[in-house]
C-alpha positions in Angstrom: 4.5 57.3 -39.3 5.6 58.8 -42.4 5.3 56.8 -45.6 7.2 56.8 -49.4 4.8 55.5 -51.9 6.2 54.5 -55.0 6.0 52.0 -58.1 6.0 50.5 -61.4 10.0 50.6 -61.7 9.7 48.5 -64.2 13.4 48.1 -64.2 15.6 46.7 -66.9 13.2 48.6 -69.3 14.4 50.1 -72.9 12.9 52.8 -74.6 13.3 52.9 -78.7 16.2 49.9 -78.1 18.1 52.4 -76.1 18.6 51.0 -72.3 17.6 52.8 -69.4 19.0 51.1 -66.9 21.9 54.1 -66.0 18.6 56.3 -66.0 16.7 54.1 -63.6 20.1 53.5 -61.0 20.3 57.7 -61.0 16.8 57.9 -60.6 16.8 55.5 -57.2 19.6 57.3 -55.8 17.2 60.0 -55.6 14.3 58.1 -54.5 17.4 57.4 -51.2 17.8 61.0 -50.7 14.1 61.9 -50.2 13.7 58.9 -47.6 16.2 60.2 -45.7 15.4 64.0 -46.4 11.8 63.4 -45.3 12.6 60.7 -42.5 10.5 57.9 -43.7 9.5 55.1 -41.5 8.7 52.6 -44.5 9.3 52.9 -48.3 5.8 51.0 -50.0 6.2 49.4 -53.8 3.1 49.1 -55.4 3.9 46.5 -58.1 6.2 45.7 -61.4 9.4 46.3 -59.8 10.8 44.3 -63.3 9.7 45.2 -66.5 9.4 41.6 -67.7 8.4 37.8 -65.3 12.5 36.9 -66.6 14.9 40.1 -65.6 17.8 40.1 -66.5 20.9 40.1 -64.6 22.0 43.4 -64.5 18.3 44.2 -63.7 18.4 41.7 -60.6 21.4 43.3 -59.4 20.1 46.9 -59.5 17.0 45.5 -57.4 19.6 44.1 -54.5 21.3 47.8 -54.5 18.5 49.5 -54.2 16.9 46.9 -51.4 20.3 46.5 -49.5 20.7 50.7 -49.3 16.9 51.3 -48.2 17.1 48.5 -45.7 20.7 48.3 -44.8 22.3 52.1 -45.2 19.3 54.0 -44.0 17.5 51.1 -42.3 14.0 51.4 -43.1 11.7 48.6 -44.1 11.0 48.1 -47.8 6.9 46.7 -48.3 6.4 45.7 -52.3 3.9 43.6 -54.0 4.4 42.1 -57.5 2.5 43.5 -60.7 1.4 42.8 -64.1 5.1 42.3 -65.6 6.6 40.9 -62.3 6.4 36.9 -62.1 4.9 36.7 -58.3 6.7 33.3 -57.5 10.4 34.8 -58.4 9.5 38.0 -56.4 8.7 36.0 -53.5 11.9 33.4 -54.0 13.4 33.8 -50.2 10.5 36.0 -48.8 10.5 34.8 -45.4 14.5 34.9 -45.4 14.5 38.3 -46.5 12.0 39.2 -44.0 14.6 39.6 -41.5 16.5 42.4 -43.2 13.2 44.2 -43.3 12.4 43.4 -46.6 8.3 42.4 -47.2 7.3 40.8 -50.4 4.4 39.3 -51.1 4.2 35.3 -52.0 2.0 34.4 -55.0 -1.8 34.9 -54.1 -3.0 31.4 -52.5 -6.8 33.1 -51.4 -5.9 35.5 -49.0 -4.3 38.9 -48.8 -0.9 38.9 -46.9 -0.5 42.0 -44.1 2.5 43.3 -42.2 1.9 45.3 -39.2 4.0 48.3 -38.2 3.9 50.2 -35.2 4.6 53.8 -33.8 2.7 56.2 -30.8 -0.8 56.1 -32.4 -0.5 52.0 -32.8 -1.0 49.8 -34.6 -0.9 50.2 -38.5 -1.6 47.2 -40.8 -0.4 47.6 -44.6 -2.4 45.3 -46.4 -0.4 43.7 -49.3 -2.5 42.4 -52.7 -0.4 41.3 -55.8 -2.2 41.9 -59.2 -5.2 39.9 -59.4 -6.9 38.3 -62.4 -10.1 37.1 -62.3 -9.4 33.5 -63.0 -6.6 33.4 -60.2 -9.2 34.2 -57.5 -11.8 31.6 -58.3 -9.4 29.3 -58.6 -9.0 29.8 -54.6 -12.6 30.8 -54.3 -15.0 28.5 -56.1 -17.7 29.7 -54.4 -17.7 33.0 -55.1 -19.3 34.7 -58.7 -16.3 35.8 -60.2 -16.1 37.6 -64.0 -14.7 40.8 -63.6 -11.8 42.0 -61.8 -14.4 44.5 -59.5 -15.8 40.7 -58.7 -12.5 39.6 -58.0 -11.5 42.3 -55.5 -14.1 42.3 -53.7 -14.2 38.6 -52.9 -11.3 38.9 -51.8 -12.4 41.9 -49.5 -14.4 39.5 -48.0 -12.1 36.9 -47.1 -9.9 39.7 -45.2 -10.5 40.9 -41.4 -10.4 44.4 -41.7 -10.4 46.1 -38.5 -12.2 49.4 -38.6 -11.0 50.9 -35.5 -7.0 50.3 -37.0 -5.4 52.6 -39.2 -5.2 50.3 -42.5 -3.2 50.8 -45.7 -3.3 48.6 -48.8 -1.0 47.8 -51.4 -2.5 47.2 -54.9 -2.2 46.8 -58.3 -5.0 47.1 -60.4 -6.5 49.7 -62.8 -9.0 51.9 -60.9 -12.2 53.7 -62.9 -11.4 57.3 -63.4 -7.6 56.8 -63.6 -5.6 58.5 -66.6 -3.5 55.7 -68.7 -0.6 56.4 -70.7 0.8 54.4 -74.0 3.2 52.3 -72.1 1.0 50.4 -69.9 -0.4 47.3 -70.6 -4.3 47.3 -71.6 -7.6 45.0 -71.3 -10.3 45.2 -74.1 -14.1 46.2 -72.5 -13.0 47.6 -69.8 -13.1 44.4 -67.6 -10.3 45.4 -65.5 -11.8 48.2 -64.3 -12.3 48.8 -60.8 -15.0 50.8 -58.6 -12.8 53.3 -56.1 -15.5 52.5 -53.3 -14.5 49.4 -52.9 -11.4 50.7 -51.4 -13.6 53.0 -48.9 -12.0 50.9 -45.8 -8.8 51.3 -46.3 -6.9 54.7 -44.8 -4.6 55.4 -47.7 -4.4 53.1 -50.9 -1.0 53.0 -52.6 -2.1 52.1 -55.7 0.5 50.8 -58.8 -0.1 50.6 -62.7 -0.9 53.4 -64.2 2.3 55.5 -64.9 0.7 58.7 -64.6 1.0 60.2 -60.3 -2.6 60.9 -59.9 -5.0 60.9 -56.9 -8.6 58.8 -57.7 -11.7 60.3 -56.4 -9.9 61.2 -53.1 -6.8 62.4 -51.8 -5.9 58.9 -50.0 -6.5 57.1 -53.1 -3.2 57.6 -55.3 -1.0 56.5 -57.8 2.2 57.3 -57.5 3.3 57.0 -60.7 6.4 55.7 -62.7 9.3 57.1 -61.4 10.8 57.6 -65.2 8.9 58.7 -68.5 8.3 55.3 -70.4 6.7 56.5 -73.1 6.0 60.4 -75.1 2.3 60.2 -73.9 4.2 60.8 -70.5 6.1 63.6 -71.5 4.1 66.4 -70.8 4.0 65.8 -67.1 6.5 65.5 -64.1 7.0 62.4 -62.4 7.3 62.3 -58.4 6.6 60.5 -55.1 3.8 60.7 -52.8 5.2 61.2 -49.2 2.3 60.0 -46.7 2.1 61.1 -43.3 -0.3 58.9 -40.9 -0.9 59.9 -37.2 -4.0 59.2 -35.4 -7.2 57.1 -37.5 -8.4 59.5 -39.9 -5.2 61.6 -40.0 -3.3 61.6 -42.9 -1.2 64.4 -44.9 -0.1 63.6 -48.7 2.2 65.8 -49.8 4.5 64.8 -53.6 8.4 65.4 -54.2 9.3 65.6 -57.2 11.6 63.7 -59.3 14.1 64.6 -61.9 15.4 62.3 -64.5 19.0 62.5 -66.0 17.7 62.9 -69.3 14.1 64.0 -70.1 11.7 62.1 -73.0 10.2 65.6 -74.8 9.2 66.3 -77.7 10.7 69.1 -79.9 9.7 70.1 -82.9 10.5 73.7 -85.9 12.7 74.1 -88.9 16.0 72.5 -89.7 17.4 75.9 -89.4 15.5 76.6 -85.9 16.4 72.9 -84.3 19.9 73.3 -85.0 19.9 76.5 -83.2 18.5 74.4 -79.9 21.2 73.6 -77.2 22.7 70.6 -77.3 21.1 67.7 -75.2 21.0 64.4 -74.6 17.4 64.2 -73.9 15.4 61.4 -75.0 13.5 63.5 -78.0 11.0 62.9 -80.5 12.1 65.2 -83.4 9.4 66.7 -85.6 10.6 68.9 -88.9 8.4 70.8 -90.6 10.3 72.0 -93.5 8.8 71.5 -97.1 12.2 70.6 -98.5 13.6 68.1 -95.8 17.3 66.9 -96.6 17.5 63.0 -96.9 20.3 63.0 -94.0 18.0 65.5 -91.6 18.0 63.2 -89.0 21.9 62.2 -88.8 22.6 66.3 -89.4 20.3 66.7 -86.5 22.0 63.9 -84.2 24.8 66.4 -83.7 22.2 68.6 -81.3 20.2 65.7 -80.1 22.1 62.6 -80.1 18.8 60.8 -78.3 16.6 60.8 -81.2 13.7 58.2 -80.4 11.6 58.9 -83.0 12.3 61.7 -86.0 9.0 62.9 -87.8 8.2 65.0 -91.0 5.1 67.1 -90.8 4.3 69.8 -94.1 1.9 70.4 -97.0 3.5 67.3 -98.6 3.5 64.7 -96.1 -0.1 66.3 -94.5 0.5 63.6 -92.1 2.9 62.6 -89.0 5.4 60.4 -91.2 7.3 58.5 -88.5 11.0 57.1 -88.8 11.9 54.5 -86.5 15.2 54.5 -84.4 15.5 51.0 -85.4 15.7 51.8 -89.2 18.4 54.2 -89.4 19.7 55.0 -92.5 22.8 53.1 -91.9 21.2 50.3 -92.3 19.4 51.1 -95.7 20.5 50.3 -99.7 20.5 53.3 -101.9 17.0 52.3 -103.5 15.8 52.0 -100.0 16.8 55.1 -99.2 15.1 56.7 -102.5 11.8 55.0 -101.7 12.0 56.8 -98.5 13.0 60.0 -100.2 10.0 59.8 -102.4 7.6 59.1 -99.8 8.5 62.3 -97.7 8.0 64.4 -100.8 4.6 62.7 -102.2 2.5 62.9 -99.2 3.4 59.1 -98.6 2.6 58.0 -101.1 5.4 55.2 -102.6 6.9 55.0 -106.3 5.8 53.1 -109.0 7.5 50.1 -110.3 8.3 52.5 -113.0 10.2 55.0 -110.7 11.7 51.7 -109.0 13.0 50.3 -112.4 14.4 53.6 -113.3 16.3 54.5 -110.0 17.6 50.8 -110.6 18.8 51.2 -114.0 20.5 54.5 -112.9 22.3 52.9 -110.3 23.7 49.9 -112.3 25.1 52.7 -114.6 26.5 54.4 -112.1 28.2 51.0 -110.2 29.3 50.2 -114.4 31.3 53.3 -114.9 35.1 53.6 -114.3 
């Protein structure tokens, strides 16, 4: 039985105020095109198929596409789980209806993990389906257990579940597991606590693990995150994004083999001279723009729209500044009075350092003279 593992869609996200939406529906139809390229059995979504509990609309409706073509244009099943950002009672609004177009969702946690089982010429195969877990949602269904840390909280839970051991098994989960590489666009838990031991996992044939953006394996090649399917944030940008393809067979057989995935605009980071960014080809990649001139013009990063019209973020790094001076997308100069726009000016030449009330009274009084003459 061969397997797509993917996750964290997060869709209806924005990056910088700009939408991604288009980005995300181009990216899907790709995900369709492996599943049928590579003749998958069963696509697997390992959590925060939304990017918030409330989608939107338009984020709703991209959701249904994507469902309806896996399910009803290729006709494979579609497994998911909720995550962090999903809310796990609107996820599972109409799970058993949906059941019968072959699309598995898991209800909101009442104590027990939820399991579908699927079947081919080795067996049976039983994917395992866990929503994210806190700690204080599983004690509230098991009292008795000693329950502080999410570790605690997993394996409680393992307890409760019936594992067969002579069945191929496959779990769905979303949780952060020890040794796994984060990136600045997911969410984070102070000391640690959310932290979970790979070896609890050791009865499980393949984990399809969501969360982390970052495609990774943990500790052993059956033990993966499969990543975001779009860059979410320029920690991200230095790597590729792809899905994990799993092949199962027999108990104890299983290839894993990644297809990559490419966006319709990258998130990069580009950085030189005015003179040497202008020169660039034109593209509308989601950048982060870093000049290093000493002298930079107070329109650099309007001049420099005209070769990246994408500009997330727009930096100035020299012997003045010393530091990485960021300019939001959100405050564009557009937006900006003439003494606001000085301030800025200043700062950018006087290693960020603001001007005085003196310079500020002065660049008034000029400007009053200037608005007072004929």
């Amino acid at each position: 039985m061969k397997l797509l593992h993917t996750s964290d869609w997060h869709i209806g996200r924005s990056l910088f105020e700009f939408s991604l939406l288009d980005d995300q529906r181009e990216i899907f139809e790709q995900i369709c095109s492996i599943v049928r390229s590579e003749q998958v059995d069963a696509v697997l979504i390992s959590g925060d198929l939304y990017d918030r509990s409330l989608p939107s609309a338009d984020a709703v409706q991209l959701l249904d596409h994507i469902f309806t073509t896996l399910t009803e244009q290729i006709g494979v099943p579609v497994l998911a789980i909720s995550g962090n950002h999903d809310s796990a009672q609107r996820i599972s609004y109409f799970s058993a209806l949906v059941r019968s177009a072959g699309v598995y969702v898991t209800e909101a946690f009442e104590g027990r993990m939820q399991s579908v089982t699927l079947s081919d010429e080795y067996g049976e195969l039983t994917v395992w389906m866990l929503p994210f877990l806190r700690p204080q949602q599983v004690k509230r269904f098991l009292p008795e257990e000693k329950i502080v840390t999410y570790q605690d909280a997993m394996q409680a839970v393992l307890r409760q579940t019936p594992i067969d051991g002579k069945k191929r098994n496959i779990l769905l989960c979303h949780q952060f597991i020890t040794g796994a590489v984060k990136s600045d666009s997911e969410e984070h838990t102070v000391g640690g606590l959310d932290q979970i031991d790979a070896a609890v996992f050791d009865a499980f044939d393949y984990v399809a693990l969501g969360h982390i953006h970052r495609p990774q394996r943990v500790r052993r090649e059956t033990l993966r995150y499969a990543g975001s399917p779009l860059k979410y944030s320029f920690s991200e940008a230095d790597y590729g994004k792809s899905v994990p393809v799993v092949d199962v067979r027999e108990k104890g057989c299983i290839d894993v083999h990644t297809v990559p995935l490419s966006p319709m605009r990258d998130v990069r980071r580009v950085e030189g001279m005015m003179d040497e960014l202008m020169r660039m080809p034109y593209s509308e990649d989601y950048v982060w723009v870093t000049v290093h001139d000493e002298c930079v013009p107070p329109d650099a990063r309007v001049t420099l729209s005209g070769v990246f019209p994408n500009i997330m973020k727009f930096s100035i790094v020299n012997s003045k500044t010393k530091t990485d001076l960021d300019v939001a997308a959100a405050q564009r100069m557009e937006s900006k009075s003439v003494v606001e726009l000085f301030a800025d000016f200043y700062r950018l030449q006087n290693n960020d350092q603001p001007p005085s009330a003196a310079h500020m009274k002065e660049i008034e009084k000029t400007l009053r003279e200037l608005e007072e003459r004929p």
